[in-house]
N, C-alpha and C positions, 0 to 999 in steps of 0.2 A: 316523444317518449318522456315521461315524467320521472321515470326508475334512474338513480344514477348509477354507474359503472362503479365497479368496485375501485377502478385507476384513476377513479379522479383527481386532479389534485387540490381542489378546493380546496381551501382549511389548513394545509399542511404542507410545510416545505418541500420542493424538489428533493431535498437528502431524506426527510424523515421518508418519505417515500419510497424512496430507494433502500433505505434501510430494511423498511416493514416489506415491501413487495420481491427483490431483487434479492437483498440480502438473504432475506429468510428462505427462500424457495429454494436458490442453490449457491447462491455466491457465499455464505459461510461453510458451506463445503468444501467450496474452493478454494477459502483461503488456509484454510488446514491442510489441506493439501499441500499448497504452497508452502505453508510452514513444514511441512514433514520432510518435502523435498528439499526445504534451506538447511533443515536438521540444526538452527541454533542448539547453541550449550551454554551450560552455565560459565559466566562472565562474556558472551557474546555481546556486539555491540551491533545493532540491528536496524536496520533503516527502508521501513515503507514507503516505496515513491508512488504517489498518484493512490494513496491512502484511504480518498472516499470518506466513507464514516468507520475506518481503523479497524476492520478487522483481521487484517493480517499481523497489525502489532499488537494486537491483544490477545490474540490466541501467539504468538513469539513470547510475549512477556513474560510468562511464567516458564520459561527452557531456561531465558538467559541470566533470572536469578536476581536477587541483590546485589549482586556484584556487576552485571550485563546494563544495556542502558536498549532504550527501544526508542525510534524516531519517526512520527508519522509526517510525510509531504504530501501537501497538497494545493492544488492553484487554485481553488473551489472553497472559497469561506465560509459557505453554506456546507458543505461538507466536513469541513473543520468544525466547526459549532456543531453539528452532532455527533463527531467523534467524541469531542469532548464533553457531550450527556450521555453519553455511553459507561456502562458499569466495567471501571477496569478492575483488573489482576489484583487482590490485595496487596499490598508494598510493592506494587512494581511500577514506579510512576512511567508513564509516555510521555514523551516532549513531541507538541506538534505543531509544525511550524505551515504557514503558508507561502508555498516558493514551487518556481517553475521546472523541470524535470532537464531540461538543456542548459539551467544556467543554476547547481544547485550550490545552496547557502553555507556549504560545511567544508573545510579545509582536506585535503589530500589525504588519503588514504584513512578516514575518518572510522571506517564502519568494518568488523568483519563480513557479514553478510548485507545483500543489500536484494530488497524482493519488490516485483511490481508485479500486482496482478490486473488484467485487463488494463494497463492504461496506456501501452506500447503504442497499441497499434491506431492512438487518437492523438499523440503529438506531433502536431506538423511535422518536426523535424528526429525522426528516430536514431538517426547515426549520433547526433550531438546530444540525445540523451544519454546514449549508449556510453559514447565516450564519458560524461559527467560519472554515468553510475560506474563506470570502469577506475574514473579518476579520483573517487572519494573511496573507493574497497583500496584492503589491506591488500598489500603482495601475500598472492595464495588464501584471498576473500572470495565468498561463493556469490555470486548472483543469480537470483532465482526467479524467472519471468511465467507468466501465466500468458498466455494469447490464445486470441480465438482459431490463428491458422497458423499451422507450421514454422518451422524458423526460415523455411525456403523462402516463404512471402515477407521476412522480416528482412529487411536491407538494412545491410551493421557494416560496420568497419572491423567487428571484432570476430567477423568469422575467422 
């Protein structure tokens, strides 16, 4: 066959890819979602784990205000480099950092909300994410997860 598939990746990074195919078709629906059900507010402090190319803290950014702060994780520096080509929120900068989801970079009780979409259910080890994102929210911080199956199939320590 001489035709190339529209999936190729030739040319173009793993993320832009994901961005352009992935993203667009439904995964920015879902991260609205996501953001709807975290329900930030203004001066929110906001923290995307497993962030991809950022569009959970992009569409939060504009809830939590000039006052709020938005933080994308991610262990994918190719993912990180096109979150950050990415057109954000006017005034509302994102800090994004690259760090692992079991062991993260941010002091205790750091964030009021903390959201992860799709990225639960690909970390070796899910209790010790669990714990992390438990360990960096506010007492009475929301956490707000996206997965492909049930919370039944998700093994937590925080049920």
């Amino acid at each position: 066959m001489s035709e190339r598939s529209g999936w190729q990746l030739a040319g173009e990074t793993v993320a832009e890819a994901y961005e352009r195919y992935i993203m667009a078709a439904f995964g920015n629906a879902w991260a609205q979602a996501l953001v709807q059900v975290a329900a930030p507010e203004d001066g929110d402090r906001v923290l995307d784990v497993a962030c991809g190319t950022g569009a959970v803290a992009r569409y939060a950014a504009p809830h939590v205000g000039p006052t709020g702060r938005v933080t994308g994780l991610d262990l994918n520096a190719g993912m990180l480099a096109t979150a950050r080509t990415m057109p954000a929120p006017a005034g509302i900068p994102i800090a994004w950092h690259e760090g692992n989801a079991t062991a993260l970079p941010f002091p205790n009780a750091s964030f009021d909300i903390v959201c992860c979409q799709q990225g639960l259910q690909f970390f070796p080890d899910r209790p010790a994410a669990l714990r992390e994102m438990s360990r960096v929210l506010t007492p009475g911080g929301r956490l707000a997860l996206a997965v492909w199956r049930g919370l039944e199939h998700q093994p937590s320590s925080l049920r």
